[in-house]
N, CA, C and O atoms as a GROMACS GRO file, in nm:
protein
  496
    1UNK      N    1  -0.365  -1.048  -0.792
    1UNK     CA    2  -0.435  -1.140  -0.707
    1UNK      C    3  -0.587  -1.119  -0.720
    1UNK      O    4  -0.664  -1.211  -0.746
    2UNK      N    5  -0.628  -0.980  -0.700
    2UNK     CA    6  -0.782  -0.943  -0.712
    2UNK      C    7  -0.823  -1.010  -0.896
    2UNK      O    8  -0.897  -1.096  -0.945
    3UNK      N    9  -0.762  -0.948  -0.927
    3UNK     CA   10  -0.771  -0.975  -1.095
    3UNK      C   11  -0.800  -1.118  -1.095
    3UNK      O   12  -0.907  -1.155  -1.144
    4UNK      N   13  -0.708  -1.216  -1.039
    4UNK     CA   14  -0.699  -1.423  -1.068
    4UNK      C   15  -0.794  -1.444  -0.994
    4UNK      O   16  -0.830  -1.562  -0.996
    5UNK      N   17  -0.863  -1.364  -0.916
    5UNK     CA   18  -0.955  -1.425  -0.819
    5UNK      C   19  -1.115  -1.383  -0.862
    5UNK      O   20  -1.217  -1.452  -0.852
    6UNK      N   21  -1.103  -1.272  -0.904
    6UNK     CA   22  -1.213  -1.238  -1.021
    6UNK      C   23  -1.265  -1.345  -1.175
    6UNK      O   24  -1.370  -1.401  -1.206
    7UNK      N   25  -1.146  -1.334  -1.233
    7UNK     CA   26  -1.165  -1.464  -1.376
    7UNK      C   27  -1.162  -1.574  -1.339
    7UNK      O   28  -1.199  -1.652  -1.427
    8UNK      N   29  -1.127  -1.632  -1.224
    8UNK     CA   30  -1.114  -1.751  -1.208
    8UNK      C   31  -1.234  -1.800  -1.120
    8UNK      O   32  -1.236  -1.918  -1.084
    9UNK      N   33  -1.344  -1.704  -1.081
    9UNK     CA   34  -1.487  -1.629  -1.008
    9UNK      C   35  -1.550  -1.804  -1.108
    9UNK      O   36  -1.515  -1.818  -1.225
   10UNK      N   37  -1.624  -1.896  -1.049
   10UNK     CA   38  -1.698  -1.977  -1.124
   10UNK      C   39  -1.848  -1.899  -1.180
   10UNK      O   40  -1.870  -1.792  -1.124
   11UNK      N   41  -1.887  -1.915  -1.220
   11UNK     CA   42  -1.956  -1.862  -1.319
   11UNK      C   43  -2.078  -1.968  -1.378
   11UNK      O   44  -2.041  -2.077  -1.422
   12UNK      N   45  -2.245  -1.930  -1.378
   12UNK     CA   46  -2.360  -2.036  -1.400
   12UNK      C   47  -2.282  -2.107  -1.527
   12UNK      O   48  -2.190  -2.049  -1.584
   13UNK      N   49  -2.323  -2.224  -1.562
   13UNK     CA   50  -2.238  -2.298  -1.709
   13UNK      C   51  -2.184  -2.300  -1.746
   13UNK      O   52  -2.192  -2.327  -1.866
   14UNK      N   53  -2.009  -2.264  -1.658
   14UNK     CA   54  -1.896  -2.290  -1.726
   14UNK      C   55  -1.779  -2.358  -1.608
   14UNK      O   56  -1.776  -2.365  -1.485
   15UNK      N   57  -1.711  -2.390  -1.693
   15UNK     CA   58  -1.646  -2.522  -1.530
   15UNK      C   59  -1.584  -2.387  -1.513
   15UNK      O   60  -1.566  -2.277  -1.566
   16UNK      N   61  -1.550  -2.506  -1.347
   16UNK     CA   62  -1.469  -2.430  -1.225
   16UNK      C   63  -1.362  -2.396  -1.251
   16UNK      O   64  -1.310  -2.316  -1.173
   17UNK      N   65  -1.284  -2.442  -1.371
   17UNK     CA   66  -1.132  -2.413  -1.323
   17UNK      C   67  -1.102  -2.374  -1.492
   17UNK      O   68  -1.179  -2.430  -1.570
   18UNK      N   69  -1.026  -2.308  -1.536
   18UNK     CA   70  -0.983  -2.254  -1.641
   18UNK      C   71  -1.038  -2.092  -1.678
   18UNK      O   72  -1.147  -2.066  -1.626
   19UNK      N   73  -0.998  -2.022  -1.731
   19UNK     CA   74  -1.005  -1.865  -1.738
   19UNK      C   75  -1.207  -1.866  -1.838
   19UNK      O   76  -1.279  -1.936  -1.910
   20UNK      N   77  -1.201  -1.757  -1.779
   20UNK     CA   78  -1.385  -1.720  -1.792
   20UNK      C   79  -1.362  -1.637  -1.930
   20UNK      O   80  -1.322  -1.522  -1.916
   21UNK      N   81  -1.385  -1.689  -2.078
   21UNK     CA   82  -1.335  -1.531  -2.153
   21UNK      C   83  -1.471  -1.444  -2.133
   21UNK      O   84  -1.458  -1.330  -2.178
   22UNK      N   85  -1.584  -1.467  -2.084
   22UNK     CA   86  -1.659  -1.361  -2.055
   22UNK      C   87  -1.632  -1.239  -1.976
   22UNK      O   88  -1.713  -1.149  -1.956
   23UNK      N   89  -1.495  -1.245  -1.929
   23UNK     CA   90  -1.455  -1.093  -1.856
   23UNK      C   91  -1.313  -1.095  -1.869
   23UNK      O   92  -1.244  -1.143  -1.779
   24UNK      N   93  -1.259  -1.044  -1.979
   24UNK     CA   94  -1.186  -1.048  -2.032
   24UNK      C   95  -1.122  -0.940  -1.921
   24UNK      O   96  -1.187  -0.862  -1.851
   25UNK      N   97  -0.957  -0.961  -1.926
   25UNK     CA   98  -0.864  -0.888  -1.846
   25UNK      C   99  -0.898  -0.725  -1.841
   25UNK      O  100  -0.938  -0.651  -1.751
   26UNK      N  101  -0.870  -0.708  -1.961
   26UNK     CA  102  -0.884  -0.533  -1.995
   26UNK      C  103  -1.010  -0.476  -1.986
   26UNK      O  104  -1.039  -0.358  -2.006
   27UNK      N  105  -1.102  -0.591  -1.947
   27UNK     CA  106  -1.243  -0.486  -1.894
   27UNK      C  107  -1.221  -0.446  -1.768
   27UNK      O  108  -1.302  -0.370  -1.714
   28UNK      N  109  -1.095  -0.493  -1.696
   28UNK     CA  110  -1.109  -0.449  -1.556
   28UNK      C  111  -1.028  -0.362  -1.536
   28UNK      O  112  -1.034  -0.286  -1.439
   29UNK      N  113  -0.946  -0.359  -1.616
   29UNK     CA  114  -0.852  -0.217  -1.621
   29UNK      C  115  -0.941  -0.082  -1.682
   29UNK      O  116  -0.893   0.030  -1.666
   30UNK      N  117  -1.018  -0.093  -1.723
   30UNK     CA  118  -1.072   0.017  -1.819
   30UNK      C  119  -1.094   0.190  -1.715
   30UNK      O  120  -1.079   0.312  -1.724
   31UNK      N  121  -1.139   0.082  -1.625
   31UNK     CA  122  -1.173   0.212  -1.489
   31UNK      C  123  -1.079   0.306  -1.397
   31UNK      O  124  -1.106   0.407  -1.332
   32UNK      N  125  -0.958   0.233  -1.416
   32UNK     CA  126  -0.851   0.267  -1.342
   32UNK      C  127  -0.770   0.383  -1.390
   32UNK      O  128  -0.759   0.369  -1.512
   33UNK      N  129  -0.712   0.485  -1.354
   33UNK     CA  130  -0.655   0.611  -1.388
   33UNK      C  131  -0.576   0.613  -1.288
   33UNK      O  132  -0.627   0.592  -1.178
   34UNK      N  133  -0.430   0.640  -1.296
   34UNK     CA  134  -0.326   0.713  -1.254
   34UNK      C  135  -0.359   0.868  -1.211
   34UNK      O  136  -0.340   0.952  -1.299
   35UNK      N  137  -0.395   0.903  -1.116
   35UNK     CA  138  -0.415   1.087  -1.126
   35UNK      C  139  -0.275   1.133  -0.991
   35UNK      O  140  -0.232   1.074  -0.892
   36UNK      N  141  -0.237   1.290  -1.070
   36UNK     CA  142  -0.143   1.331  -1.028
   36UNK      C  143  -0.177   1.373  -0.870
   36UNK      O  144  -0.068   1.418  -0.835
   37UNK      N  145  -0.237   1.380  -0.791
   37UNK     CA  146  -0.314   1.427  -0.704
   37UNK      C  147  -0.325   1.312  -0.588
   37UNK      O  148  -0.330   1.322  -0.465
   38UNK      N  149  -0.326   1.201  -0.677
   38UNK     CA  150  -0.306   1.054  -0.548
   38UNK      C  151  -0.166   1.016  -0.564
   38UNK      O  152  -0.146   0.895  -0.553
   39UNK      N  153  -0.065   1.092  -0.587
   39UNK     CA  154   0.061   1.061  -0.586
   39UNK      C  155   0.114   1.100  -0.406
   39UNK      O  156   0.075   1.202  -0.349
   40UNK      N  157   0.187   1.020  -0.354
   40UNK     CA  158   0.231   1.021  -0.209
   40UNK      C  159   0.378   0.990  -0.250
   40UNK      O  160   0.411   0.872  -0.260
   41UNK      N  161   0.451   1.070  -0.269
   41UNK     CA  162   0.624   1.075  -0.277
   41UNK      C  163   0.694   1.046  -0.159
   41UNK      O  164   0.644   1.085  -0.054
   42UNK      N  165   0.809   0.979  -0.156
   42UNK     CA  166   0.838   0.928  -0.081
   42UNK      C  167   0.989   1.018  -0.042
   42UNK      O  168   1.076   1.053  -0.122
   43UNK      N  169   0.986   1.029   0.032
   43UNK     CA  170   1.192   1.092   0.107
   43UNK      C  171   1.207   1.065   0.163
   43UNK      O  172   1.137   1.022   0.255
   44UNK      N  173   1.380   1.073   0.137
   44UNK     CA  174   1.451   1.010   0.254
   44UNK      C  175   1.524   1.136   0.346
   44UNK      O  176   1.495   1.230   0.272
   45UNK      N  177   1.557   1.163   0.397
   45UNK     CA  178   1.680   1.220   0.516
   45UNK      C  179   1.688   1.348   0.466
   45UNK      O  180   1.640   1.451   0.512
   46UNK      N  181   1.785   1.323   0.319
   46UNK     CA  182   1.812   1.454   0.258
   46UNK      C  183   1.749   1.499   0.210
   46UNK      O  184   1.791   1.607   0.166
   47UNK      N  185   1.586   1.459   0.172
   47UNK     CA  186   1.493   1.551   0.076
   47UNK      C  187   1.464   1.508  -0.037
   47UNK      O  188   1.363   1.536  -0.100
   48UNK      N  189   1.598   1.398  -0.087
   48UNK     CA  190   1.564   1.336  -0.196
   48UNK      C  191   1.431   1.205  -0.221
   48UNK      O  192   1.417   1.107  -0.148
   49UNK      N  193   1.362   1.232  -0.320
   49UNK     CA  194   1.271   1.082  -0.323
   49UNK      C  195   1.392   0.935  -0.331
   49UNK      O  196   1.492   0.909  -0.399
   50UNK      N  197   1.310   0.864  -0.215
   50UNK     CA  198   1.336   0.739  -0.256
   50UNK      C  199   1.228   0.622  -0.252
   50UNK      O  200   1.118   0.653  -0.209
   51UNK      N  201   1.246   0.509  -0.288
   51UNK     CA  202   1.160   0.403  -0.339
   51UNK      C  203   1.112   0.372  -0.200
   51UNK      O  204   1.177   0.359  -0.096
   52UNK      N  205   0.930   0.358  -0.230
   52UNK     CA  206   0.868   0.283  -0.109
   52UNK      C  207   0.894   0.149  -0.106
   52UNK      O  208   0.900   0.088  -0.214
   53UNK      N  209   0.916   0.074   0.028
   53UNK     CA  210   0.877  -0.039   0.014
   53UNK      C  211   0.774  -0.127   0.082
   53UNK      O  212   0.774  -0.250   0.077
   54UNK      N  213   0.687  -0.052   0.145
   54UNK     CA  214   0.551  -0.106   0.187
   54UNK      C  215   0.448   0.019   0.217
   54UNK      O  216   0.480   0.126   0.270
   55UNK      N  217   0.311  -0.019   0.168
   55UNK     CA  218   0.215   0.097   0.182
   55UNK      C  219   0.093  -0.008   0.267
   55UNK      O  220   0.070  -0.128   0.254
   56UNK      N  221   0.034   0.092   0.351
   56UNK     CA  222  -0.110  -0.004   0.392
   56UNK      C  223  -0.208   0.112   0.437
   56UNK      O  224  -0.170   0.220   0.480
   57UNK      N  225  -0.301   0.085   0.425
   57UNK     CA  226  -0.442   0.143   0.504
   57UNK      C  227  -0.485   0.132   0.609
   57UNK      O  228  -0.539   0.021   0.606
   58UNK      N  229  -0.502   0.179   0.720
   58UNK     CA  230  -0.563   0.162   0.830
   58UNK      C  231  -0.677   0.069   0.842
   58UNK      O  232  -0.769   0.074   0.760
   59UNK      N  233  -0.675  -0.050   0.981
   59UNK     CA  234  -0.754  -0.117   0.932
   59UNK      C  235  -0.865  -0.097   1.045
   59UNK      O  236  -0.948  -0.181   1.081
   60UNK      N  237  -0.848   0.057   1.101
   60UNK     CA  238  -0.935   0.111   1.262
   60UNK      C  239  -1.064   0.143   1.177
   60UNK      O  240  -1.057   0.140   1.054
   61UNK      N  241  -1.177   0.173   1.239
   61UNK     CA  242  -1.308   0.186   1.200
   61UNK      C  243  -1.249   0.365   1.199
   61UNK      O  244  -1.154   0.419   1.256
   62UNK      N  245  -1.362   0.423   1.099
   62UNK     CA  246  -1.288   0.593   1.073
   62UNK      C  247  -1.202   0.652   1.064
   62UNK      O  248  -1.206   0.775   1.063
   63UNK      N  249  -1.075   0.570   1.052
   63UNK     CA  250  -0.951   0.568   0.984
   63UNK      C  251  -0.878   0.502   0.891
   63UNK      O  252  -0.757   0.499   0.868
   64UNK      N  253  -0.974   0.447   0.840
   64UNK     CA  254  -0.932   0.382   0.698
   64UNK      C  255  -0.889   0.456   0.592
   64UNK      O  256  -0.819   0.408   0.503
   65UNK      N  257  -0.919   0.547   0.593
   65UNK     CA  258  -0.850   0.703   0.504
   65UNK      C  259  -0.717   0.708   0.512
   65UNK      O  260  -0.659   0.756   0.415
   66UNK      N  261  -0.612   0.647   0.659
   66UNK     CA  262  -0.498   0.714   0.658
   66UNK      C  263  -0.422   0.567   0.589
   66UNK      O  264  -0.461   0.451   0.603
   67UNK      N  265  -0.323   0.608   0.527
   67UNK     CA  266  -0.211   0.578   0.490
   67UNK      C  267  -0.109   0.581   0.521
   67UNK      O  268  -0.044   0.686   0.530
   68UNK      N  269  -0.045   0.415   0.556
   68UNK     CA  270   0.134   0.470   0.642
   68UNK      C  271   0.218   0.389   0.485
   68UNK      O  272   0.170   0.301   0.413
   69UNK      N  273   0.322   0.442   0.474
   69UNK     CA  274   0.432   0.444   0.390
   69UNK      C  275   0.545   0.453   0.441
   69UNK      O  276   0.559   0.555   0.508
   70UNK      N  277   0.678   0.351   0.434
   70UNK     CA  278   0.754   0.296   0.448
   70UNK      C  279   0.848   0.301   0.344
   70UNK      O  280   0.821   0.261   0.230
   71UNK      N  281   0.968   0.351   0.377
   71UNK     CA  282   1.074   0.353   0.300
   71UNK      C  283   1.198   0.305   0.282
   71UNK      O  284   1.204   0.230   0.379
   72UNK      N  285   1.314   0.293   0.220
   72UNK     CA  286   1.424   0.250   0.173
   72UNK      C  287   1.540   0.312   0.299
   72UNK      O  288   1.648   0.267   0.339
   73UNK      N  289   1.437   0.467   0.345
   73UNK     CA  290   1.580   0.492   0.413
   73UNK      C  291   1.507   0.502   0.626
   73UNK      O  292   1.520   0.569   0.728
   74UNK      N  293   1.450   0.405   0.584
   74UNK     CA  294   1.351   0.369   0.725
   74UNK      C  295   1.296   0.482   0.787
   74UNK      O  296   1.312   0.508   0.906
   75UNK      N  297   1.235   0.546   0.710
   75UNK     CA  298   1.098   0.651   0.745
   75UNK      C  299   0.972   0.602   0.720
   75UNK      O  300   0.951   0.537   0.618
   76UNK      N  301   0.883   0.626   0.803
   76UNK     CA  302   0.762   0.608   0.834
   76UNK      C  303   0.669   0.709   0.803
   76UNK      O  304   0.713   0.814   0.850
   77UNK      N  305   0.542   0.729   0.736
   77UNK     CA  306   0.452   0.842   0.730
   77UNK      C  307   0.348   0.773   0.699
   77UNK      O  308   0.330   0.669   0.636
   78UNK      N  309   0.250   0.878   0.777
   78UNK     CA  310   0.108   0.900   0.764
   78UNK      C  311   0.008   0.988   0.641
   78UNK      O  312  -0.010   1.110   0.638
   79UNK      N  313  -0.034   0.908   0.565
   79UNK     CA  314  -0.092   1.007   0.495
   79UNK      C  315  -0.272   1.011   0.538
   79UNK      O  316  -0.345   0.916   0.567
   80UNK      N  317  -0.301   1.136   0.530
   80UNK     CA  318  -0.490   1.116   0.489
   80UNK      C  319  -0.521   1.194   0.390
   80UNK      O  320  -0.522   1.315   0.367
   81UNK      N  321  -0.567   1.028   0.298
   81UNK     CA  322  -0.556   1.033   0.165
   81UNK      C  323  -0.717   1.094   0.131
   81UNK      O  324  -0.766   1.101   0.018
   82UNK      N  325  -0.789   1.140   0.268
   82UNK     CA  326  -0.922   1.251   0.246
   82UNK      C  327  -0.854   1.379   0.198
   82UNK      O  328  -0.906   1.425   0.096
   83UNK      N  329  -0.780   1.428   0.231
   83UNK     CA  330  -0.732   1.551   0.236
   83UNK      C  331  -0.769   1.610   0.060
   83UNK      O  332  -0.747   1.552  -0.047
   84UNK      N  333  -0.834   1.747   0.089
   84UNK     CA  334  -0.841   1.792  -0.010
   84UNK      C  335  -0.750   1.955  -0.059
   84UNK      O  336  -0.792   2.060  -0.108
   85UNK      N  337  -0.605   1.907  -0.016
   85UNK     CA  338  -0.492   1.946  -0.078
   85UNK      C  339  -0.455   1.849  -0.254
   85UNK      O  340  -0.502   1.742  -0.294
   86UNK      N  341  -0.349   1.949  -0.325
   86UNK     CA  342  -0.321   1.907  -0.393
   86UNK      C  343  -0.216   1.754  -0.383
   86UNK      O  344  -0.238   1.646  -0.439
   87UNK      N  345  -0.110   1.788  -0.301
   87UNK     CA  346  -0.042   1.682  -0.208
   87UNK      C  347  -0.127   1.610  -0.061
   87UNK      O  348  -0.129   1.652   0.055
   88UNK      N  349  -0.159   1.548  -0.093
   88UNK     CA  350  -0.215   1.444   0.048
   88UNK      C  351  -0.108   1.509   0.184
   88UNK      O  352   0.012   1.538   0.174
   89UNK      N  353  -0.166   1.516   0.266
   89UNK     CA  354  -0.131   1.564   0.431
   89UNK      C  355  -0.074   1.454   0.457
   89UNK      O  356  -0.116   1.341   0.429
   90UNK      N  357   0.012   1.481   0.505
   90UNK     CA  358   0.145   1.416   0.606
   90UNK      C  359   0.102   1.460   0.764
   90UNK      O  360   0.128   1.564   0.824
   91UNK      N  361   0.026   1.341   0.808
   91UNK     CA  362  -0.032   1.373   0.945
   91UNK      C  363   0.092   1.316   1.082
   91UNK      O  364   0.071   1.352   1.198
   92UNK      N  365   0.203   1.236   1.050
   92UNK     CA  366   0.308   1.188   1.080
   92UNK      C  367   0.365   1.139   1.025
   92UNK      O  368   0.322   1.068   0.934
   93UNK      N  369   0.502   1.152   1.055
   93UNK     CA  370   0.643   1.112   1.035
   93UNK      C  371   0.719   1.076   1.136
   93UNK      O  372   0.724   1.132   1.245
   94UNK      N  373   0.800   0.947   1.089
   94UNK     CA  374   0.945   0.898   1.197
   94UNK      C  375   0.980   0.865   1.138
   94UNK      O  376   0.922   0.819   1.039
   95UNK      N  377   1.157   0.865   1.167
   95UNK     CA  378   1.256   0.729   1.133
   95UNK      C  379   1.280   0.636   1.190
   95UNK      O  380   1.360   0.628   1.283
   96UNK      N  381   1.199   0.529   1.133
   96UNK     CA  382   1.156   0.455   1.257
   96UNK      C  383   1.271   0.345   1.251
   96UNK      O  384   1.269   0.260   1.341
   97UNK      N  385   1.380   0.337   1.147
   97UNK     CA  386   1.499   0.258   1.156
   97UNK      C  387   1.566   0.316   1.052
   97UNK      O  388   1.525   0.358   0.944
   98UNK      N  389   1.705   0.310   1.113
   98UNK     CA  390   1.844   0.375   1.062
   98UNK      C  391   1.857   0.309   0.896
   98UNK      O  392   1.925   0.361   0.807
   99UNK      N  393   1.777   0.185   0.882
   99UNK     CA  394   1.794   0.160   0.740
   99UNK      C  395   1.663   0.104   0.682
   99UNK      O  396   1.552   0.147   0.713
  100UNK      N  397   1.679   0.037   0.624
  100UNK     CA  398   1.512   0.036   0.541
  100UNK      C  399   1.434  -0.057   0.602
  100UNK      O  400   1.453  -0.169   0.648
  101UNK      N  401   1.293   0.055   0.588
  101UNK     CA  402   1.177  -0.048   0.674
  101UNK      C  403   1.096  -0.112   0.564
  101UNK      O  404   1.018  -0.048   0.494
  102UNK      N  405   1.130  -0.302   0.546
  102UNK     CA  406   1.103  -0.354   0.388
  102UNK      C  407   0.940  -0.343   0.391
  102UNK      O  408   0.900  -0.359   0.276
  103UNK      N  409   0.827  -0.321   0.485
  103UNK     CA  410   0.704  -0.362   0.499
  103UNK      C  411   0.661  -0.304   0.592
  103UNK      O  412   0.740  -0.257   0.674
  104UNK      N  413   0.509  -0.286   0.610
  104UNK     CA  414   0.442  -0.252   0.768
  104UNK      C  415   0.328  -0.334   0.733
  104UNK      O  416   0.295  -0.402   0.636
  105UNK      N  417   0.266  -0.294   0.878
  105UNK     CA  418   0.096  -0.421   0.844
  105UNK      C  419   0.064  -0.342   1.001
  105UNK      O  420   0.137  -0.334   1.100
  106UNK      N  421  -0.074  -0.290   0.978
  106UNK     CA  422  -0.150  -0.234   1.104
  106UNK      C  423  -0.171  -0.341   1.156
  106UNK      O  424  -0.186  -0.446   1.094
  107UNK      N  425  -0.175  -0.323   1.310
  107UNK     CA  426  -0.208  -0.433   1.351
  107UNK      C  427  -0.390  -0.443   1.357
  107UNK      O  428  -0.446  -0.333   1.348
  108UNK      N  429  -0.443  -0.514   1.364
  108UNK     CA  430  -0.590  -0.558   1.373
  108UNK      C  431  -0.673  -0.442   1.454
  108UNK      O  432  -0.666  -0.428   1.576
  109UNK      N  433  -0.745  -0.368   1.374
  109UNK     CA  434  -0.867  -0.286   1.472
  109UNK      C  435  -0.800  -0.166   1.588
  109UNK      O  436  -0.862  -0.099   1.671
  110UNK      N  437  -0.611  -0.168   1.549
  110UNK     CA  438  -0.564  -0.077   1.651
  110UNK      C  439  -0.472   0.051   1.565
  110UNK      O  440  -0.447   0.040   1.445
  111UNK      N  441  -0.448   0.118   1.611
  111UNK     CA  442  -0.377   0.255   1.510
  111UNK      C  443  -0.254   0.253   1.578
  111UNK      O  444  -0.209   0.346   1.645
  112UNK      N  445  -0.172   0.076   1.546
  112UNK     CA  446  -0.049   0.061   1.522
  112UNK      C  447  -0.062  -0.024   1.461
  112UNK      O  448  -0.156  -0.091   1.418
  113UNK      N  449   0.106  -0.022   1.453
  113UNK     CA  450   0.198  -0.065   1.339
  113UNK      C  451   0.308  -0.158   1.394
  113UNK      O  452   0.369  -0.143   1.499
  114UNK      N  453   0.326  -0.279   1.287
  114UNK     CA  454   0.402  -0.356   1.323
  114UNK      C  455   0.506  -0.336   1.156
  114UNK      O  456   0.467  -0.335   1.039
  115UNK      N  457   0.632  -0.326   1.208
  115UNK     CA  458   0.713  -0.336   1.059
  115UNK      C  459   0.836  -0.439   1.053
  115UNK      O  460   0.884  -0.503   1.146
  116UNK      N  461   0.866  -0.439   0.947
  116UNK     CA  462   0.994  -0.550   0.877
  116UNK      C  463   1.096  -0.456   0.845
  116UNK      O  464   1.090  -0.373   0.754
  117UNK      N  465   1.200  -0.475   0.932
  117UNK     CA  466   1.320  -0.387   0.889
  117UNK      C  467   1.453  -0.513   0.885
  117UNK      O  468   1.468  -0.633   0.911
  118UNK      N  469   1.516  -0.418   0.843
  118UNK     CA  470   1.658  -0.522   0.832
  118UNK      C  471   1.764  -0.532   0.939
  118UNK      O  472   1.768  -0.448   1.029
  119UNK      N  473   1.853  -0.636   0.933
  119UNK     CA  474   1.879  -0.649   1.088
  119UNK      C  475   2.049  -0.731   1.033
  119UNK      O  476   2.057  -0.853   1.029
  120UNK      N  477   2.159  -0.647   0.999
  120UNK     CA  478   2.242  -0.693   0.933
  120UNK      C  479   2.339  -0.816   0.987
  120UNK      O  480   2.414  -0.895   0.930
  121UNK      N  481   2.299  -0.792   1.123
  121UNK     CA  482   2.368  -0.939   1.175
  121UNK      C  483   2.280  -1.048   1.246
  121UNK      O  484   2.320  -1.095   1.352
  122UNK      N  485   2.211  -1.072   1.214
  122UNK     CA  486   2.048  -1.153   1.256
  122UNK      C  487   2.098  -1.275   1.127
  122UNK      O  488   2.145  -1.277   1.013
  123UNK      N  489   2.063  -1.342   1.204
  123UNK     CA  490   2.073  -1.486   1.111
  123UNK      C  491   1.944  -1.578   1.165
  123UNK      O  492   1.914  -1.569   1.284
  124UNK      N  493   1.880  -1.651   1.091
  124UNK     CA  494   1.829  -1.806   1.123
  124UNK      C  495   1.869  -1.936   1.070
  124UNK      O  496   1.814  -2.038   1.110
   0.00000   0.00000   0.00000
């Protein structure tokens, strides 16, 4: 999304709509690195990793550092991704549902959380 919204950025003397080759894709990747150190692993119950399925940032003034992460087996955690450990600090944890929490989203300017979990007999 950041990326289509960047090339597709209008630009002095060239139309509005069609790709810019003056900033070609892979100049914007060039900066980006994977490091072992911003890795935040995810578990479930037994200890084992399992797959996240929603990450967000705090959207409070001086807590934009923390990180909540959401999982497959509906655990909740806090990371602060300041921390200068090798593993990022786990400042909280819950299970915040018996099965997977698909998403979270802070709510606006407050240090909560609203999440998407599954609800096996819920219909619309």
């Amino acid at each position: 999304m950041l990326f289509n919204s960047v090339l597709r950025q209008p630009q002095v003397g060239l139309p509005r709509n069609g790709w810019s080759s003056q900033y070609p894709l892979q100049s914007l990747l060039t900066g980006y690195q994977c490091n072992s150190n911003d890795e935040h692993t995810s578990y479930g119950e037994s200890g084992v990793p399992v797959p996240p399925f929603g990450c967000t940032f705090s959207s409070v003034p001086d807590m934009k550092h923390i990180l909540a992460v959401a999982n497959e087996e509906g655990f909740v955690r806090l990371y602060n991704t300041e921390s200068q450990t090798y593993r990022k600090t786990c400042v909280k944890e819950w299970m915040a549902h018996w099965n997977a929490v698909f998403d979270l989203a802070w709510v606006p300017g407050e240090f909560k959380l609203q999440l998407v979990i599954s609800w096996p007999n819920f219909g619309m």
